[in-house]
C-alpha positions in Angstrom: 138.9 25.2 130.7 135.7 24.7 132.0 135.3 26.1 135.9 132.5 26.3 138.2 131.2 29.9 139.1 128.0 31.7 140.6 125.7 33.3 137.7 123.2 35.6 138.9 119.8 34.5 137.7 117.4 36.8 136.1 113.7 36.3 135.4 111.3 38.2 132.8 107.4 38.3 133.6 104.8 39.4 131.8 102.4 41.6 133.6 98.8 43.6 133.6 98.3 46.7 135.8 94.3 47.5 136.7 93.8 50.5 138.8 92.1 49.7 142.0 89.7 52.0 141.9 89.1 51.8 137.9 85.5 54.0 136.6 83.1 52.6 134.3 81.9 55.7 132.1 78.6 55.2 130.6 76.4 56.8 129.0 72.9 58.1 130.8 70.8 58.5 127.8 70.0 57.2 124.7 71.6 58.5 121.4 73.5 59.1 118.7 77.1 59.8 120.2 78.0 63.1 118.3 81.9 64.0 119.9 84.7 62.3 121.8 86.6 65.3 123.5 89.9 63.4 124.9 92.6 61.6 123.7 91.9 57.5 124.6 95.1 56.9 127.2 95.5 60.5 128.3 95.2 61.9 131.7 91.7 63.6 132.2 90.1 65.7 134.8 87.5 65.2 137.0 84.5 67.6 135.3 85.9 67.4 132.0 83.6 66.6 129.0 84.4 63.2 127.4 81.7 62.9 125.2 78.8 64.5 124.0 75.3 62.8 123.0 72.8 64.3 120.5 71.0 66.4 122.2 68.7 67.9 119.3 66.1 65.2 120.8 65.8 65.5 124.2 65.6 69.6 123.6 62.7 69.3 121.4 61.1 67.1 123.7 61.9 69.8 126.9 59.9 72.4 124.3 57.2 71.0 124.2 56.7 69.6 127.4 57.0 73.6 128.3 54.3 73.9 126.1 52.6 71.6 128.5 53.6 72.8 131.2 52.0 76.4 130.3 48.9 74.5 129.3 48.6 73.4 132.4 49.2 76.8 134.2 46.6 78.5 132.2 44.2 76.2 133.4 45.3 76.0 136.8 44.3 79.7 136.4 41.3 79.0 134.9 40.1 77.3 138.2 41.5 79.3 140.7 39.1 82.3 138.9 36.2 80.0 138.9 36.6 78.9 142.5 37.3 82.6 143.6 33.7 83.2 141.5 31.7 80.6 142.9 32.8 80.6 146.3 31.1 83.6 147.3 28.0 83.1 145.3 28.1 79.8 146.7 28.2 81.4 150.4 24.8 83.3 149.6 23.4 80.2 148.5 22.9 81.9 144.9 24.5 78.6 143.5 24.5 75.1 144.3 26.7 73.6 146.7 28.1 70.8 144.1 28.8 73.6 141.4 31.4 75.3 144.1 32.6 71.9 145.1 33.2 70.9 141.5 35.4 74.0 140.6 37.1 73.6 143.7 38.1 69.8 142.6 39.1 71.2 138.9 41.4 73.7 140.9 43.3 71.2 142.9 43.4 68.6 139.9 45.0 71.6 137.9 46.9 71.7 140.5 48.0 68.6 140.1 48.5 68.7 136.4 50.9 71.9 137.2 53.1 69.5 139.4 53.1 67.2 137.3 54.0 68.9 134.3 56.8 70.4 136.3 58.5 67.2 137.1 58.6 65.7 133.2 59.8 68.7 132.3 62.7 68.5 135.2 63.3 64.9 134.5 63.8 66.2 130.5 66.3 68.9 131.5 67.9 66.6 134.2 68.4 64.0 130.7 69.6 66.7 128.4 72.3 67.1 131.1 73.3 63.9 130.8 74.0 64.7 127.0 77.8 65.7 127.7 79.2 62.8 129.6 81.4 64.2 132.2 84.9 62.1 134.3 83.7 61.4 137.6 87.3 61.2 138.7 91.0 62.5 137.6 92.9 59.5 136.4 93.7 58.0 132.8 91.5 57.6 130.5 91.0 53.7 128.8 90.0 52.7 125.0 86.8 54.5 124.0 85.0 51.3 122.4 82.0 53.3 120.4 83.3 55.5 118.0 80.9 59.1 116.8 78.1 58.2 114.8 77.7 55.3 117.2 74.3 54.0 118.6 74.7 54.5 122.5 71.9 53.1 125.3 71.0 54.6 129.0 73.3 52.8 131.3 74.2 49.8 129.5 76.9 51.5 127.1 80.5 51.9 128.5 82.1 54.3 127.0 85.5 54.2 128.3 87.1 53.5 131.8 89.0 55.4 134.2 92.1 54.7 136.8 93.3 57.2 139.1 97.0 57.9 138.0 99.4 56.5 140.6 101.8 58.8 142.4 104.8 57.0 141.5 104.9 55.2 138.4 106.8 52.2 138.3 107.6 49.8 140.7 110.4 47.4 141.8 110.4 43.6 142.8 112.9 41.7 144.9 
């Protein structure tokens, strides 16, 4: 017997969650990606180590731009003694005028060299930081695309992505 009755209806979807506030992780320097430190999918904190990037390169090239930096302090010292010899010579007129003004130039152009020495060295250090890629947020961790041994670039290699976790998973729809 065939009789009319209500049948509930039920609908399937198929659906894609992106966080909102989703991280690109990329790298900050250029090279050889030695160490993924987390588990693609699992929950990271902010602060912790992803990945590490050789950093054998970047730490020879902070050695010797100490080296340099030396150098350039040495001389710097070099200067100051010949300006604090000349200047009172040059005060009893027992040298020339442009001899004291000269030393006094080398000085502050060693001075210069010192500053700038400084600051390549600084930026160097500031890179070899940037050899252990760090989470910028808490969240869950995405697909790490490179794999160790990879070729990675400055800023133009994503390395994985992250989305803060939501506070309640799952959701429900009229």
């Amino acid at each position: 017997i065939v009789e009319p009755r209500a049948i509930p209806a039920s609908y399937e979807y198929v659906g894609q969650t992106a966080g909102s506030k989703e991280v690109e992780v990329r790298a900050r320097v250029t090279g050889i990606l030695e160490q993924k430190l987390f588990q693609e999918g699992a929950p990271v904190k902010a602060g912790q180590v992803l990945f590490v990037i050789d950093p054998k390169p970047l730490a020879v090239q902070a050695a010797a731009l100490e080296a340099d930096l030396v150098r350039a302090q040495a001389q710097k010292a070099q200067s100051d003694r010949e300006v604090a010899r000349l200047k009172p010579l040059a005060e009893k007129r027992a040298v020339g005028q442009k001899e004291a003004d000269d030393a006094m130039s080398n000085a502050e152009l060693a001075a210069a060299s010192v500053k700038a020495a400084q600051a390549k060295l600084d930026e160097v250090k500031l890179s070899l930081g940037y050899t252990r890629v760090v989470a910028p947020i808490a969240g869950l961790s995405s697909r790490a695309p490179k794999s160790e041994g990879s070729l990675v670039t400055a800023n133009d290699t994503l390395l994985t992505t992250i989305s803060p976790q939501p506070l309640a998973m799952g959701c429900s729809l009229p």
